[in-house]
C-alpha positions as CSV (number, residue, x, y, z in Angstrom):
1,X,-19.2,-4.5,-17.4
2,X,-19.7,-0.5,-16.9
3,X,-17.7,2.1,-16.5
4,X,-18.8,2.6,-12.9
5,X,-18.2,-1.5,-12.0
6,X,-15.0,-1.2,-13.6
7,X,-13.3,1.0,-10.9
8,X,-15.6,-0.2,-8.1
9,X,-14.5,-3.6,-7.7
10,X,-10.6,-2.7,-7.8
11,X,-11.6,0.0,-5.0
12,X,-13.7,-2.7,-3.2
13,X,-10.6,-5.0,-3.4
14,X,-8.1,-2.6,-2.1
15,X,-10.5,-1.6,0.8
16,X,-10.9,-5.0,1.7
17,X,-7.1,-5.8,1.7
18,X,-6.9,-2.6,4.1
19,X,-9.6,-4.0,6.5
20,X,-6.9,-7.3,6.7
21,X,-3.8,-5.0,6.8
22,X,-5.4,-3.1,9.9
23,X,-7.1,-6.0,11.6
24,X,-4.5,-8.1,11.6
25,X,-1.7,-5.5,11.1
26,X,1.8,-6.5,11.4
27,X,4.1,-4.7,13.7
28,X,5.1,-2.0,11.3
29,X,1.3,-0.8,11.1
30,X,0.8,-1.2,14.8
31,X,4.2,1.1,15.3
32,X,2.7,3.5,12.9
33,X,-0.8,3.5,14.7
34,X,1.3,4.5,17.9
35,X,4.1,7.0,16.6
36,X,0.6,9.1,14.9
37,X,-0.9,9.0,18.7
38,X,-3.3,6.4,18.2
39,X,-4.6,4.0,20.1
40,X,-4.5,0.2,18.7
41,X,-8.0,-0.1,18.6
42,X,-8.4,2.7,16.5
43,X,-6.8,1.0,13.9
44,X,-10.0,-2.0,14.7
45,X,-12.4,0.8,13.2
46,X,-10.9,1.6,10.3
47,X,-10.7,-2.0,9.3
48,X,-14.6,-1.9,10.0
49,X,-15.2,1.0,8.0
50,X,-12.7,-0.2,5.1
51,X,-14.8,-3.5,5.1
52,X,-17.5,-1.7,5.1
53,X,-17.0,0.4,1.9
54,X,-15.7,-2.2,-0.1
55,X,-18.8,-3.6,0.7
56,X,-20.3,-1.2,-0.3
57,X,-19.4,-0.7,-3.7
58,X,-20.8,-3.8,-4.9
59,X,-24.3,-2.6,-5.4
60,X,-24.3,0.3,-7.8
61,X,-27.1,2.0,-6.0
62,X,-24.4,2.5,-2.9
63,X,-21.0,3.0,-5.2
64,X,-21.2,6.6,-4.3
65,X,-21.1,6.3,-1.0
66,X,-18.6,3.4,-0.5
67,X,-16.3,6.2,-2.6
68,X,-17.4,8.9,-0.3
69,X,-16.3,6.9,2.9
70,X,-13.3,5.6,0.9
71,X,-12.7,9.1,0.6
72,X,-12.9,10.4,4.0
73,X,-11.2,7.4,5.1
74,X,-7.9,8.0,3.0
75,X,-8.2,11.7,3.4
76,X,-7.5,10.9,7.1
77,X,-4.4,8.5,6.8
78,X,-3.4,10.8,4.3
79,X,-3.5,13.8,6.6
80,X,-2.0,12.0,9.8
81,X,1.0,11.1,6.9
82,X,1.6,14.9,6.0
83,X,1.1,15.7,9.7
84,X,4.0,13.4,11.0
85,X,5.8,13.7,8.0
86,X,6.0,10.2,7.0
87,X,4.8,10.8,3.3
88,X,6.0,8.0,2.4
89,X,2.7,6.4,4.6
90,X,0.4,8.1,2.3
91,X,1.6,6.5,-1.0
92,X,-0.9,3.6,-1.6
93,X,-4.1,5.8,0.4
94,X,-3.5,8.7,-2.1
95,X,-3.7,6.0,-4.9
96,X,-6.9,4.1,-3.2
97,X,-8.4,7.9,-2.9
98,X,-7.8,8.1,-6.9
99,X,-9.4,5.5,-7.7
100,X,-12.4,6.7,-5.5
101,X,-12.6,9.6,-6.9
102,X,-13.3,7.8,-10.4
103,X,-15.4,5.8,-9.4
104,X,-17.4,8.4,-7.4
105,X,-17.4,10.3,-11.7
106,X,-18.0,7.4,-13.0
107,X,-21.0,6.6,-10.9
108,X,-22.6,9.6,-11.7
């Protein structure tokens, strides 16, 4: 196993745990969803862009750009976090956008 597979398919797994979190959230997530102004189905298209990065990183050819979106993704819950101050909220995205950010070096 490469460098580059060995962070990708721990960011493919947390992405894909996301998707679950936010398609099926459980009332806590859909109370968040609402307190940062969003509408529930809002949190449908992040699942579908979460499912579709981890997807994403399983071919190395598309690694970068599952990190990329993984990126912008978490950039964005981390930014509605700081913005409401509910830091707390952008623990695990700031640790998924870590381990993006490897992966997006190490794919290079």
């Amino acid at each position: 196993m490469n460098l580059s597979a060995t962070f990708a398919w721990p960011l493919g797994a947390a992405l894909a745990a996301g998707a679950l979190v936010n398609a099926f959230a459980p009332r806590s997530i859909r109370q968040r969803y609402s307190e940062w102004g969003y509408s529930q189905r809002f949190r449908y298209i992040i699942a579908g862009l979460e499912l579709a990065a981890a997807a994403l990183t399983a071919l190395p050819a598309t690694r970068t750009i599952a990190a990329a979106l993984a990126i912008a993704i978490m950039g964005g819950i981390i930014g509605s976090a700081v913005t409401k101050r509910q830091t707390g909220a952008a623990t695990i995205p700031i640790a998924i956008l870590l381990l993006a950010l490897i992966t997006t070096i190490a794919s290079s």
